[in-house]
N, CA, C and O atoms as a MOPAC input file, in Angstrom:
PM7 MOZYME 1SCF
protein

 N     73.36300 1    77.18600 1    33.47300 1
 C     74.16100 1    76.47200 1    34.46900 1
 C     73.66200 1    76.84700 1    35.86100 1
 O     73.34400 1    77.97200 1    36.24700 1
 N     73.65200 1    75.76800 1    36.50400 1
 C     73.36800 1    76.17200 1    38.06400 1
 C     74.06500 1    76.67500 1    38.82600 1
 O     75.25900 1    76.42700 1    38.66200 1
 N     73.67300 1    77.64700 1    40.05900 1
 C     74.85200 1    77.84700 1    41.03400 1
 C     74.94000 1    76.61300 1    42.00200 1
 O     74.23500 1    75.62300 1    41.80800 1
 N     75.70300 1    76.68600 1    42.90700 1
 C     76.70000 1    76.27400 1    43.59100 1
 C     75.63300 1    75.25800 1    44.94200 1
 O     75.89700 1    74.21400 1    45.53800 1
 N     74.66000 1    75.99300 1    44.98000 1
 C     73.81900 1    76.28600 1    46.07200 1
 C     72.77700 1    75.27300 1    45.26200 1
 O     72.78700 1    74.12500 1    45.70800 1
 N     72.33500 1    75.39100 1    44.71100 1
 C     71.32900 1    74.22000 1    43.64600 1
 C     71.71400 1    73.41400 1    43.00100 1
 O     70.94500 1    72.89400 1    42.19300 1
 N     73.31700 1    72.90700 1    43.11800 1
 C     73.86200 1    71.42700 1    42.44400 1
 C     74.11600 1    71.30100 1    43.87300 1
 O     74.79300 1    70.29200 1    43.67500 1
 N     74.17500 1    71.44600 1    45.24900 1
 C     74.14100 1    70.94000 1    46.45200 1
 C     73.39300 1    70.29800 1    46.74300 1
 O     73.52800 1    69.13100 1    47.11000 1
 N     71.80900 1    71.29700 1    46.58800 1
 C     70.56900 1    70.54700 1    46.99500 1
 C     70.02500 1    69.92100 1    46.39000 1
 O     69.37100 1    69.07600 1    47.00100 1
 N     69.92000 1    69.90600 1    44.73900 1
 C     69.88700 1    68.66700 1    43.72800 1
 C     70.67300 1    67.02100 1    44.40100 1
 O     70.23000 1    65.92600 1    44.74600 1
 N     72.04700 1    67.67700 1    44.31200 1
 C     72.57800 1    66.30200 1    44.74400 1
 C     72.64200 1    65.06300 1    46.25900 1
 O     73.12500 1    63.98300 1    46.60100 1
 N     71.51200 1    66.52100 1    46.88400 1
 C     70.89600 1    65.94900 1    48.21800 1
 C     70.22800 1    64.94600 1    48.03700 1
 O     70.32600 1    63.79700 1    48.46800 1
 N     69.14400 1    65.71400 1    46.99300 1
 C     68.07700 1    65.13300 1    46.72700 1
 C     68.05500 1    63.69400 1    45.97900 1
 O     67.40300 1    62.70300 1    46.30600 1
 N     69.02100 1    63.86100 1    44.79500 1
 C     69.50400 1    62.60600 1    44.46000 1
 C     69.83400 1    61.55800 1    45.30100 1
 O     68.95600 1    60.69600 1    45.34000 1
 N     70.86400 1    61.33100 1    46.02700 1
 C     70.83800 1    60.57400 1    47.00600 1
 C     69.44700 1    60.11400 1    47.42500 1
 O     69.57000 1    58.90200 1    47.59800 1
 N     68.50600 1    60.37400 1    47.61300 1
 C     66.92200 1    59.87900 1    48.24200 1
 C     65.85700 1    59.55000 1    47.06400 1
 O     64.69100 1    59.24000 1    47.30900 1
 N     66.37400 1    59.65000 1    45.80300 1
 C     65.84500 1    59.80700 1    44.27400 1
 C     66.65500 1    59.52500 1    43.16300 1
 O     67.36400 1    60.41300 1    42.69000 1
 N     66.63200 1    58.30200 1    42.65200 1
 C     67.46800 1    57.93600 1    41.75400 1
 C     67.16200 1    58.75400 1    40.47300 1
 O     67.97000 1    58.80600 1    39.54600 1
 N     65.82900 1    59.46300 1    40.45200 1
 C     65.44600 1    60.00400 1    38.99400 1
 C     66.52000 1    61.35500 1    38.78400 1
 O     67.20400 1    61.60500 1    37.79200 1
 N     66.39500 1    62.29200 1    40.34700 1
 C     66.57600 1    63.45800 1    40.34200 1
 C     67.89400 1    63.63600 1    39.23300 1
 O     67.84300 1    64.44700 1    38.30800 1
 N     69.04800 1    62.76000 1    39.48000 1
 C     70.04200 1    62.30100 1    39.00600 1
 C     70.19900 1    62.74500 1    37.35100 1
 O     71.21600 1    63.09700 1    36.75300 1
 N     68.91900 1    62.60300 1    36.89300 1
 C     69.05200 1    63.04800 1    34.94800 1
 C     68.68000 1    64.08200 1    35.43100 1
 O     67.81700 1    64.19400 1    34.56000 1
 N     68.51200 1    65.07200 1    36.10500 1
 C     68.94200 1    66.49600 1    35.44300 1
 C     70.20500 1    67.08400 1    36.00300 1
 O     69.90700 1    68.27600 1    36.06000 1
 N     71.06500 1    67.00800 1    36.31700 1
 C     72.46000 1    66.61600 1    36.05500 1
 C     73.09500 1    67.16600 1    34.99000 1
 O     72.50000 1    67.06900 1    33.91700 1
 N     74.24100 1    67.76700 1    34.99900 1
 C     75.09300 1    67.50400 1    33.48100 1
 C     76.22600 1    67.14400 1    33.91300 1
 O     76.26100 1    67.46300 1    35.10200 1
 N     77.46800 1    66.50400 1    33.51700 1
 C     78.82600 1    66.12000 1    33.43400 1
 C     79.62200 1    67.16200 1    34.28000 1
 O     80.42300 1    66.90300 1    35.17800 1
 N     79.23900 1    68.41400 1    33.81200 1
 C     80.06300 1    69.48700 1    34.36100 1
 C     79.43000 1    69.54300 1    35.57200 1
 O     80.10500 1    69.13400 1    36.51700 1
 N     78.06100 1    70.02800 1    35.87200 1
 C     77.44100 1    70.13700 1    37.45800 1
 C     77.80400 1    69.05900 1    37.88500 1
 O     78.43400 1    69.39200 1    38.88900 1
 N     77.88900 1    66.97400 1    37.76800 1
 C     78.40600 1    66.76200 1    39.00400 1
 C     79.99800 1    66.90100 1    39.17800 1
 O     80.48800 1    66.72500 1    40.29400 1
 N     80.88100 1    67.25000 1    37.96600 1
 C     82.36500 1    67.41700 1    38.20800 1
 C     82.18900 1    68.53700 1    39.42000 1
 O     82.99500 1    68.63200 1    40.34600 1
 N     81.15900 1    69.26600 1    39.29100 1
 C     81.53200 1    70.85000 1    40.35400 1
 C     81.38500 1    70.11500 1    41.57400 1
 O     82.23000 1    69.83300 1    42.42400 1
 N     80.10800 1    69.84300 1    41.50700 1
 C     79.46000 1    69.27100 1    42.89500 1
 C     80.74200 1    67.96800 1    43.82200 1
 O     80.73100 1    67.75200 1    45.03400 1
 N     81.72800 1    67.29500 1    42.77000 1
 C     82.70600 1    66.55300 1    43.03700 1
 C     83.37200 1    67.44000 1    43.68600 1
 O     83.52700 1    67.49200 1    44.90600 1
 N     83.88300 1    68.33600 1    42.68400 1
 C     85.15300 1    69.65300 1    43.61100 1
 C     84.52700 1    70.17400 1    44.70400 1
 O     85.26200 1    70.51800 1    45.63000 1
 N     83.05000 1    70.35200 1    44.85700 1
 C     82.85900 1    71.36600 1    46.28700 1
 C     82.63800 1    70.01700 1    46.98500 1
 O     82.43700 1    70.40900 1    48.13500 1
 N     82.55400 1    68.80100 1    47.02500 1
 C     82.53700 1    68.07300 1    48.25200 1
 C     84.03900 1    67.80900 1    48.34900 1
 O     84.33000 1    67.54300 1    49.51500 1
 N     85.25000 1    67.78500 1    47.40700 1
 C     86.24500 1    67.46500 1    47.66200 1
 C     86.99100 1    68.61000 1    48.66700 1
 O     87.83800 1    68.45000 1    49.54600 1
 N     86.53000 1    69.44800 1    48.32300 1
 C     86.85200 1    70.73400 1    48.63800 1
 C     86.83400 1    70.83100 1    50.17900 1
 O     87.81100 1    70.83400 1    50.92800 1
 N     85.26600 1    70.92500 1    50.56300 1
 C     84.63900 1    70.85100 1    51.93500 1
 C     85.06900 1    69.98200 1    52.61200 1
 O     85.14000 1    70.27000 1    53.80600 1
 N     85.65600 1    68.22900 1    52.10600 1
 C     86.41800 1    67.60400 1    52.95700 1
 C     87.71500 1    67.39300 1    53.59400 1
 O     88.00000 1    66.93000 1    54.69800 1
 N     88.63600 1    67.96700 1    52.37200 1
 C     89.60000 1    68.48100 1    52.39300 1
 C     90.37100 1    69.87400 1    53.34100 1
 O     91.46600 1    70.14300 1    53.83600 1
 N     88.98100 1    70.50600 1    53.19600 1
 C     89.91600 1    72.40200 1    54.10800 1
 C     90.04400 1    71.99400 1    55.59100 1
 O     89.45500 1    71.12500 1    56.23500 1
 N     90.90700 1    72.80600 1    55.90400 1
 C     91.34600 1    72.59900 1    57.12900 1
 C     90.18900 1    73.27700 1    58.55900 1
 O     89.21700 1    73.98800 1    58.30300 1
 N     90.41500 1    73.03600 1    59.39200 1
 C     89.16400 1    73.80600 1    60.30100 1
 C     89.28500 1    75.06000 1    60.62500 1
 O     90.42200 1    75.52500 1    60.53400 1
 N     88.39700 1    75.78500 1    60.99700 1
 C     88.95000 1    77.42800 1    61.30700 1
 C     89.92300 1    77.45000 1    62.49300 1
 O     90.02100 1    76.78200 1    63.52200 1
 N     90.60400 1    78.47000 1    61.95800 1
 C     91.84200 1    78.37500 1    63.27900 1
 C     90.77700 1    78.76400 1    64.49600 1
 O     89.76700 1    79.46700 1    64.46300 1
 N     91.28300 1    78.17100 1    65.37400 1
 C     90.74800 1    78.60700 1    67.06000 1
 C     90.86500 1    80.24400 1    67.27900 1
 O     91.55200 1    80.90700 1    66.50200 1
 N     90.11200 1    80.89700 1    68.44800 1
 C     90.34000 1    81.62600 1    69.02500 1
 C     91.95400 1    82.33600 1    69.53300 1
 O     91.62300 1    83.51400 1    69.65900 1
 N     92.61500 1    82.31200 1    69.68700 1
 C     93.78000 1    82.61600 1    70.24900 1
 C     95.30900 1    81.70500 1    69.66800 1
 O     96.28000 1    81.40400 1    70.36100 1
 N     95.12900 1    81.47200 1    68.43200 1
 C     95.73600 1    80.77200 1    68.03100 1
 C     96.27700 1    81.63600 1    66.41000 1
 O     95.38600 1    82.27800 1    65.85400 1
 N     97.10100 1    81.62600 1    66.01200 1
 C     97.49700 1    82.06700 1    64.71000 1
 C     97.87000 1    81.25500 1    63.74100 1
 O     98.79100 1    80.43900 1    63.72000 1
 N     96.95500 1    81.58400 1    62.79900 1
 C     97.21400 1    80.45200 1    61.45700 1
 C     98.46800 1    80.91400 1    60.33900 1
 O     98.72800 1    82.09900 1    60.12800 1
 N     99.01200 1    80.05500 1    59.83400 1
 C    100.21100 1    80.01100 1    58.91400 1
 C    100.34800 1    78.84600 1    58.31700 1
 O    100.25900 1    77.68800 1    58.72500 1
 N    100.74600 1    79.66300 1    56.54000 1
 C    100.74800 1    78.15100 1    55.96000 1
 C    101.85600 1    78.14000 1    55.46900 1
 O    102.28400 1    79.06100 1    54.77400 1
 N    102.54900 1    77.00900 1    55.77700 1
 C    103.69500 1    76.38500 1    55.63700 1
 C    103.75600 1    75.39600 1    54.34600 1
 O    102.75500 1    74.72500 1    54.09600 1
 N    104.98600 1    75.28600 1    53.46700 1
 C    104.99500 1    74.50700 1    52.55900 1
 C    106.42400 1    73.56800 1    52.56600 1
 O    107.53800 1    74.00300 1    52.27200 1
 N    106.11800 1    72.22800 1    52.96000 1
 C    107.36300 1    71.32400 1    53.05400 1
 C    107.77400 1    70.00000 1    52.41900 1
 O    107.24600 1    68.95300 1    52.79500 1
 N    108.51300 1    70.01800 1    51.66000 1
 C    108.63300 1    69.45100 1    50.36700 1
 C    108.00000 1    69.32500 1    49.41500 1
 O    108.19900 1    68.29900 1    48.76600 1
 N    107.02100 1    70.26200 1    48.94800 1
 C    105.98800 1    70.60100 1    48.30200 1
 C    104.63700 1    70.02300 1    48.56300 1
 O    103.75100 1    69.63700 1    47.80100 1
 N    104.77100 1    70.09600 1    50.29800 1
 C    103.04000 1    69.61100 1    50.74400 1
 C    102.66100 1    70.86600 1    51.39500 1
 O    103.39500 1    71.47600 1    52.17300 1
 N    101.49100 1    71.22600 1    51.04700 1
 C    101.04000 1    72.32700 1    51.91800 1
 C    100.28300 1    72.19700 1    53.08200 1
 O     99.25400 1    71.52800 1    53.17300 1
 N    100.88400 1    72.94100 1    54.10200 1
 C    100.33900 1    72.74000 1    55.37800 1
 C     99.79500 1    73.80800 1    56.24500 1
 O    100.58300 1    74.63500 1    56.70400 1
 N     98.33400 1    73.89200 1    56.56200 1
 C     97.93800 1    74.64400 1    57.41400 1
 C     98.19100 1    74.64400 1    58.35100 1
 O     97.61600 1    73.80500 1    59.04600 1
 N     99.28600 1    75.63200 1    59.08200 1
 C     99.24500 1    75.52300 1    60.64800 1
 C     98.65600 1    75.92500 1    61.49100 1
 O     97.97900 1    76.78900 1    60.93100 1
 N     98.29700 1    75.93900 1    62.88300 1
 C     97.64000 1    76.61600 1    63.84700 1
 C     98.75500 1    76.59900 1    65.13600 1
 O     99.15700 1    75.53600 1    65.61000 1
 N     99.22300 1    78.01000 1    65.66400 1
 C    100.13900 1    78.06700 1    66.33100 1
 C     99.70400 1    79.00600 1    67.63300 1
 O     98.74400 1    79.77200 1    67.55100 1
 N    100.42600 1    78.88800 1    68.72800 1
 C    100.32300 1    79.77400 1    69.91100 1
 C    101.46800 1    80.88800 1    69.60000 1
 O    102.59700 1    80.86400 1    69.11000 1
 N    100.79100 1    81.65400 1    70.01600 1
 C    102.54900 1    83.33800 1    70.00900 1
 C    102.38400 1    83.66100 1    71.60400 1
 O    101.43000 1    84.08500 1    72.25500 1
 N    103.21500 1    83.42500 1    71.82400 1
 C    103.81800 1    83.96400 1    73.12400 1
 C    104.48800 1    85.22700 1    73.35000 1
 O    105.66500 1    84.90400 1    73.18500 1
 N    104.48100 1    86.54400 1    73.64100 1
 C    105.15800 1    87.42500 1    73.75400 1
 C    106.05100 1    87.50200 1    74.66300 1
 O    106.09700 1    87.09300 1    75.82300 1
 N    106.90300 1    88.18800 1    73.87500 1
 C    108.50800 1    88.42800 1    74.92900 1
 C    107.89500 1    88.87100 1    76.19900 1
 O    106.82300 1    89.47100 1    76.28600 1
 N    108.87800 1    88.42700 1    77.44500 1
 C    108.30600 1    89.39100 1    78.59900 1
 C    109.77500 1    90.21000 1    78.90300 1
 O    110.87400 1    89.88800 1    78.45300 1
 N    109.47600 1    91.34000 1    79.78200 1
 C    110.42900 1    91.94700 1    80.51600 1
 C    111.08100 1    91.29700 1    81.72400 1
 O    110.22300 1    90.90700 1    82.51600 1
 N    112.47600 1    91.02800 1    82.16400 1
 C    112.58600 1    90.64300 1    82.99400 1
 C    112.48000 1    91.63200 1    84.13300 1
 O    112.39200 1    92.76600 1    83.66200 1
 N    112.44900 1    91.63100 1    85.77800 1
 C    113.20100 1    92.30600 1    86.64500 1
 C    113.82400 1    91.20700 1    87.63100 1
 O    113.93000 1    89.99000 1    87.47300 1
 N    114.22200 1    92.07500 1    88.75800 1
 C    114.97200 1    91.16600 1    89.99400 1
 C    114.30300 1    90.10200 1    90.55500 1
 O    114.95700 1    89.35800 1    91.28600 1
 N    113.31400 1    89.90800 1    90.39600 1
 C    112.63900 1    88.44100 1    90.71300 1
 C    112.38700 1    87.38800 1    89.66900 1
 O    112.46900 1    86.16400 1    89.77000 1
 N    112.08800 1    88.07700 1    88.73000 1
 C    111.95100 1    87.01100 1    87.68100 1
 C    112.93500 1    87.22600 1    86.31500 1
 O    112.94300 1    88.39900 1    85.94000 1
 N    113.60000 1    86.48700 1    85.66600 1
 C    113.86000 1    86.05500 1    84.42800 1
 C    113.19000 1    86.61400 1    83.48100 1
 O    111.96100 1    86.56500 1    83.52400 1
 N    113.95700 1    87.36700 1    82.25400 1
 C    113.17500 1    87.45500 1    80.77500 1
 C    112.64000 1    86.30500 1    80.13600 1
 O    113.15300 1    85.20500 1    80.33700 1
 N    111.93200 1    86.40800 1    79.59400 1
 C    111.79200 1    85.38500 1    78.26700 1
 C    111.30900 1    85.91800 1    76.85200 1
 O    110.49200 1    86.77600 1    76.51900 1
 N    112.24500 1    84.95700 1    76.07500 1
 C    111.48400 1    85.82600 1    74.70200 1
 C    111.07500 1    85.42200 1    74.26100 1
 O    110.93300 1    84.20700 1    74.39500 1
 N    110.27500 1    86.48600 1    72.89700 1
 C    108.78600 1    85.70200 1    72.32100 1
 C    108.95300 1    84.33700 1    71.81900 1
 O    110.03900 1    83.75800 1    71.82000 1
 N    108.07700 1    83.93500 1    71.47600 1
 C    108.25500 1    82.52200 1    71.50700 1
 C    106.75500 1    82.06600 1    70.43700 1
 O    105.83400 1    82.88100 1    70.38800 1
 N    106.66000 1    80.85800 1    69.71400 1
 C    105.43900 1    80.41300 1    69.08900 1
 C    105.82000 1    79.27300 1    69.19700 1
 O    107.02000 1    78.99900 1    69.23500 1
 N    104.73100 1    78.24500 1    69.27900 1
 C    104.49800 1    76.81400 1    69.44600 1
 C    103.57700 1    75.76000 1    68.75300 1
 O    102.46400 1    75.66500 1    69.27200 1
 N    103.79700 1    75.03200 1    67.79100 1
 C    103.16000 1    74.56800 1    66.89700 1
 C    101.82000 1    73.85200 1    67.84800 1
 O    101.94800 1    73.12000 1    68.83000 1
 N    100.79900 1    74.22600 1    67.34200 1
 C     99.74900 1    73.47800 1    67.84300 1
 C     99.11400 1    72.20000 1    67.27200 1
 O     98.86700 1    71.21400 1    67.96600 1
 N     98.78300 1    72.32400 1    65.50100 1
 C     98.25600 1    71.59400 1    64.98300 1
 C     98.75300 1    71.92900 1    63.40500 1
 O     99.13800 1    73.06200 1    63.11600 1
 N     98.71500 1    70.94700 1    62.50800 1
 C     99.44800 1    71.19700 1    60.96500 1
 C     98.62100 1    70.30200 1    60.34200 1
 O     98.81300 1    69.11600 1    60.61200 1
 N     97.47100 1    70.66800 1    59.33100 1
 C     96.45500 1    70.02700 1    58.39600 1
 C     96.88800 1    70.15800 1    57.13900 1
 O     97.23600 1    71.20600 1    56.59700 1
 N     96.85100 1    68.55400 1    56.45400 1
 C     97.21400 1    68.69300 1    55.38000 1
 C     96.07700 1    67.48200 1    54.50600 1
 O     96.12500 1    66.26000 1    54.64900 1
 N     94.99500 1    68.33900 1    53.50700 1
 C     93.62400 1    67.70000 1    53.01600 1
 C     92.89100 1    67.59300 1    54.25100 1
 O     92.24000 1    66.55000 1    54.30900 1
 N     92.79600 1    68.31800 1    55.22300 1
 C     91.48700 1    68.18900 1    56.35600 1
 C     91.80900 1    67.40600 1    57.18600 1
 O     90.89100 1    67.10400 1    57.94800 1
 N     93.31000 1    66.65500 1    57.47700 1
 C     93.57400 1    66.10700 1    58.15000 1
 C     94.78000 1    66.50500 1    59.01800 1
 O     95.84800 1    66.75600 1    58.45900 1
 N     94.63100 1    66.59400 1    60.73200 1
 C     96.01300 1    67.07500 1    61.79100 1
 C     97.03700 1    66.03100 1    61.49800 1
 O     96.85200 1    64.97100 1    62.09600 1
 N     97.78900 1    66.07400 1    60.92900 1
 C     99.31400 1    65.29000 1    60.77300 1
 C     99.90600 1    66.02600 1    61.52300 1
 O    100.98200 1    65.64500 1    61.06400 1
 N    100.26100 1    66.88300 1    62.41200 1
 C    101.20100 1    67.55200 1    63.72000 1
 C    101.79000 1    66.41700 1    64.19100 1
 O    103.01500 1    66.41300 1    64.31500 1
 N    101.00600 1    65.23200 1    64.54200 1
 C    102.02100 1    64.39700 1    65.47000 1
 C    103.02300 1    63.27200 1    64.96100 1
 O    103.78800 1    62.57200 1    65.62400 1
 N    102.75100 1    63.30800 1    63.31200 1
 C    103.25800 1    62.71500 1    62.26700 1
 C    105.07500 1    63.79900 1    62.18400 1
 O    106.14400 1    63.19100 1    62.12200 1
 N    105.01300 1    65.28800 1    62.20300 1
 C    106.12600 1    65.96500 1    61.78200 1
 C    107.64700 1    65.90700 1    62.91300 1
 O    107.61600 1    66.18800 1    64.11100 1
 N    108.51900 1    65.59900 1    62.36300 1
 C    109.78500 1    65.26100 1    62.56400 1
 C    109.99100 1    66.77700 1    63.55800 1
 O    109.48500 1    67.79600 1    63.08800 1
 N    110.79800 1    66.88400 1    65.02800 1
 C    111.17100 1    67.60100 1    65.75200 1
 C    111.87500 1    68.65200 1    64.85100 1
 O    111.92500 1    69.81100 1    65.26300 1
 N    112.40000 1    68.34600 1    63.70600 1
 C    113.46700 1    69.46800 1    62.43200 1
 C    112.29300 1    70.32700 1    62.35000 1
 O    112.00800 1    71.35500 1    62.96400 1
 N    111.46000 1    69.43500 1    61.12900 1
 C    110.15100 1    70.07700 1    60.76400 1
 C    109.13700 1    70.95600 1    61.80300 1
 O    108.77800 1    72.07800 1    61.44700 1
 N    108.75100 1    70.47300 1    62.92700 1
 C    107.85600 1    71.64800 1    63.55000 1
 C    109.03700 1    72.92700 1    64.26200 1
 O    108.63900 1    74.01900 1    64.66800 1
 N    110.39300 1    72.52000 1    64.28500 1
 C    111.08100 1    73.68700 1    64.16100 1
 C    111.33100 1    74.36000 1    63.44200 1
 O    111.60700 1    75.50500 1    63.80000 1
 N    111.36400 1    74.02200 1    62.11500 1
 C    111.08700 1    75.13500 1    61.09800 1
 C    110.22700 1    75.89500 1    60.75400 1
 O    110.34600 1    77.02800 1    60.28700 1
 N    109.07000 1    75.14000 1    61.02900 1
 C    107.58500 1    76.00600 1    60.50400 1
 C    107.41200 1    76.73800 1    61.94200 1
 O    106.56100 1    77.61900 1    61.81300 1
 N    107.85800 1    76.69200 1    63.11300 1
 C    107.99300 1    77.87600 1    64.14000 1
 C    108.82900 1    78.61000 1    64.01700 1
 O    108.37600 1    79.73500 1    64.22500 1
 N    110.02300 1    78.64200 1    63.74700 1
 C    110.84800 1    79.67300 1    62.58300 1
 C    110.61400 1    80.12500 1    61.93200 1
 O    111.05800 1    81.27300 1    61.90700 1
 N    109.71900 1    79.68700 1    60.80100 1
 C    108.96100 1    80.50300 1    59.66700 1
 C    107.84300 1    81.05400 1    59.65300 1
 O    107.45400 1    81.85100 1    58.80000 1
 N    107.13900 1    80.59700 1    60.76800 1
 C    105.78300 1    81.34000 1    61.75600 1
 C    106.58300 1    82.68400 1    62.34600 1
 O    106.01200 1    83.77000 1    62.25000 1
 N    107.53800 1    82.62800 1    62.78500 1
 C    107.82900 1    83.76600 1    63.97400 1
 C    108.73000 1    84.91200 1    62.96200 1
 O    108.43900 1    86.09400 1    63.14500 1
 N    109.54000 1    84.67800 1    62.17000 1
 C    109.78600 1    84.93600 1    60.92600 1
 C    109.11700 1    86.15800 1    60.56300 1
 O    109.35000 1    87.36600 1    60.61700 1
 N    107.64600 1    84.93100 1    59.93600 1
 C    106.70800 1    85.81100 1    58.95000 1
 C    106.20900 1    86.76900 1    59.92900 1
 O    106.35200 1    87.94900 1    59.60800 1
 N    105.51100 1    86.46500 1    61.34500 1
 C    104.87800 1    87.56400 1    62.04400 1
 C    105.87300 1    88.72400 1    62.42500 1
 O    105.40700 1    89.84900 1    62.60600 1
 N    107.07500 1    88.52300 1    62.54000 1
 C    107.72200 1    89.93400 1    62.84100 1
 C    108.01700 1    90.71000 1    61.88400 1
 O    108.33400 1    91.88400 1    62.07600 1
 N    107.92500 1    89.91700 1    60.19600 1
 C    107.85200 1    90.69100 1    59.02300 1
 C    106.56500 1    91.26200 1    58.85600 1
 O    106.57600 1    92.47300 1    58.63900 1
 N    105.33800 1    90.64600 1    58.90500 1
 C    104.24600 1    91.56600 1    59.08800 1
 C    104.24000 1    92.80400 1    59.64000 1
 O    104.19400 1    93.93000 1    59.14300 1
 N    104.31100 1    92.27600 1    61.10300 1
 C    104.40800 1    93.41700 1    62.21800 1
 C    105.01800 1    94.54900 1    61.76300 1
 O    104.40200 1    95.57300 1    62.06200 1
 N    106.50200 1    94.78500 1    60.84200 1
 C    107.38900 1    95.21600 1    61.00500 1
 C    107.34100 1    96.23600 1    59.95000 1
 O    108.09700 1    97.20600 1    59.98600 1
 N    106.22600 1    96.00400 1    58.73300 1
 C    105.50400 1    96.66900 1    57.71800 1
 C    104.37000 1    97.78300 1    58.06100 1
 O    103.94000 1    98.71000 1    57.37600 1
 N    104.00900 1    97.30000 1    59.52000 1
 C    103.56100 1    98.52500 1    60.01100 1
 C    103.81400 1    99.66000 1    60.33100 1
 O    102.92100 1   100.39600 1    60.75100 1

């Protein structure tokens, strides 16, 4: 059986070569199916300064990418504020549906973002 890496470039090659195609088996292109389904499907790397969390809502799974804001201290000039996270983006099969989710929904998964990070944190 081939690896992963040589039913890629086989199936490159195919594409430009109808022959390449018979050496092939059933199972190598089912794989080669799952790693392109795969690769089109994942979500993008979370950004720089951004925190990823995956959220699950009504049994769709959703990659989020969120901002964390930390609490500040107040004094006599300025106002406290507390921590805070802000949904940035929510991929579901390689695709941002964020602007698709109901005002309930991106309040929950910032609830359950801010949630999970102070349970992390809090294991330390």
């Amino acid at each position: 059986m081939m690896d992963d890496t040589t039913v890629i470039r086989l199936a490159q090659q195919a594409a430009k070569d109808e022959l390449a195609v018979a050496v092939f088996t059933v199972n190598e292109l089912a794989r080669f199916a799952d790693l392109a389904f795969a690769k089109q499907t994942s979500s993008p790397i979370c950004p720089d300064g951004l925190i990823e969390f995956t959220y699950i809502c009504n049994g769709v799974e959703l990659t989020c990418h969120l901002e964390y804001e930390a609490a500040e201290r107040g004094s006599f000039d300025e106002p406290a504020y507390p921590e805070s996270i802000t949904l940035d983006s929510a991929f579901h099969l390689g695709e941002n549906i964020g602007h698709l989710l109901s005002d309930d929904v991106v309040a929950e998964i910032e609830d359950a973002a801010l949630a999970n990070l102070k349970d992390k944190y809090n294991d330390y």
